[in-house]
TORBA-906839 format. One line per field, with one value per residue (C-alpha): residue in three letters; residue number from 0; x, y, z. Coordinates in pm, whole numbers. Example, Ala and Ser with C-alpha at 12.3 -4.5 7.8 and 13.67 -1.06 7.14 Angstrom:
residues 2
code <- c(ALA/SER)
pos <- c(0/1)
px <- c(1230/1367)
py <- c(-450/-106)
pz <- c(780/714)
end
This chain:
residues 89
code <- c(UNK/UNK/UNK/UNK/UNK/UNK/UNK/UNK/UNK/UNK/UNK/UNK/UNK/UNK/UNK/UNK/UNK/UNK/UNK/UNK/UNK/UNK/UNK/UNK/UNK/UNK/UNK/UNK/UNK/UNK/UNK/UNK/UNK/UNK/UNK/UNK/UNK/UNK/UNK/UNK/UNK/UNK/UNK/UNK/UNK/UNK/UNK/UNK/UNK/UNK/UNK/UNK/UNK/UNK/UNK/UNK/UNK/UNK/UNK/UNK/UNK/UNK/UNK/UNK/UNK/UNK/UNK/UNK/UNK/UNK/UNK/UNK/UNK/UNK/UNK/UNK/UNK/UNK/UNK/UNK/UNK/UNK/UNK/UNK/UNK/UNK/UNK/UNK/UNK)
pos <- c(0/1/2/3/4/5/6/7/8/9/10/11/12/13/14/15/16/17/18/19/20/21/22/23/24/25/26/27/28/29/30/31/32/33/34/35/36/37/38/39/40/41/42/43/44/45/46/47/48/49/50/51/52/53/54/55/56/57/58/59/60/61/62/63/64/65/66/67/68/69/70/71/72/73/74/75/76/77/78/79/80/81/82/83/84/85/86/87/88)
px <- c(0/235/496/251/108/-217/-212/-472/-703/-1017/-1081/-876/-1057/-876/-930/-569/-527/-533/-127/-100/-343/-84/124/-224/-305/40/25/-326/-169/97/-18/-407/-563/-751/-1164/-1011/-1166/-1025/-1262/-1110/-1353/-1340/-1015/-976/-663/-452/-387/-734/-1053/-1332/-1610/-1868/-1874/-2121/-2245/-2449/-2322/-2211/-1871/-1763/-1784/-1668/-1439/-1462/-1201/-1194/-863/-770/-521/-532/-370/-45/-3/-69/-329/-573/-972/-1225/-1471/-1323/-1710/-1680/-1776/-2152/-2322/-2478/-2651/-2782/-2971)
py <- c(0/266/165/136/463/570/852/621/551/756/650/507/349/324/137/225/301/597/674/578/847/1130/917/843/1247/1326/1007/1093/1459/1381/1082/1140/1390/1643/1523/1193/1081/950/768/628/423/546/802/1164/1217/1443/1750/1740/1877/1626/1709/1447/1213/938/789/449/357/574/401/382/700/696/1034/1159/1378/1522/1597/1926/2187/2512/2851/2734/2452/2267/1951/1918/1855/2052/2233/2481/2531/2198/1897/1778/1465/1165/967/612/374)
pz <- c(0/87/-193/-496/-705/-606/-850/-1126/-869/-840/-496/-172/89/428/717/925/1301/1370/1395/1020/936/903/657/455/419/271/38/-102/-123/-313/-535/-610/-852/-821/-749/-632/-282/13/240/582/793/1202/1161/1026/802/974/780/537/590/490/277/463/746/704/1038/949/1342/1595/1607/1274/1096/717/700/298/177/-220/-351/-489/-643/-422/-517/-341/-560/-213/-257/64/114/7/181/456/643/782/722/640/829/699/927/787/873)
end
């Protein structure tokens, strides 16, 4: 996982603890495209601000990041109001 390219994929689903989390952010940063999604099941990525949260269960959130190119050249999450809740059922 943290050896192969993850710049073809349109969308990386993690399920890490949550000190691997950090390492995850800058990887999707660096290696997915802009609109790509990162989805990581109970832990934020460090460093991204996610665009949803689905909450099907109370512990195990799905955190939802989008990729994209800011001003700075910088890659990070959309949405800087915060992030929007999903509870299913």
């Amino acid at each position: 996982m943290w050896s192969g390219d993850w710049s073809d994929f349109e969308m990386v689903y993690m399920f890490q603890r949550p000190e691997s989390m950090e390492r995850a952010a800058r990887k999707a940063q660096a290696e997915l495209r802009p609109g790509a999604l990162l989805l990581s099941l109970e832990f934020q990525a460090v460093g991204l601000t996610p665009v949803a949260v689905l909450k099907n269960r109370i512990d195990k959130p799905v955190w939802i990041y989008r990729m994209t190119d800011e001003l700075s050249g910088q890659r990070h999450g959309a949405g800087n109001s915060g992030p929007c809740t999903q509870e299913t059922g």
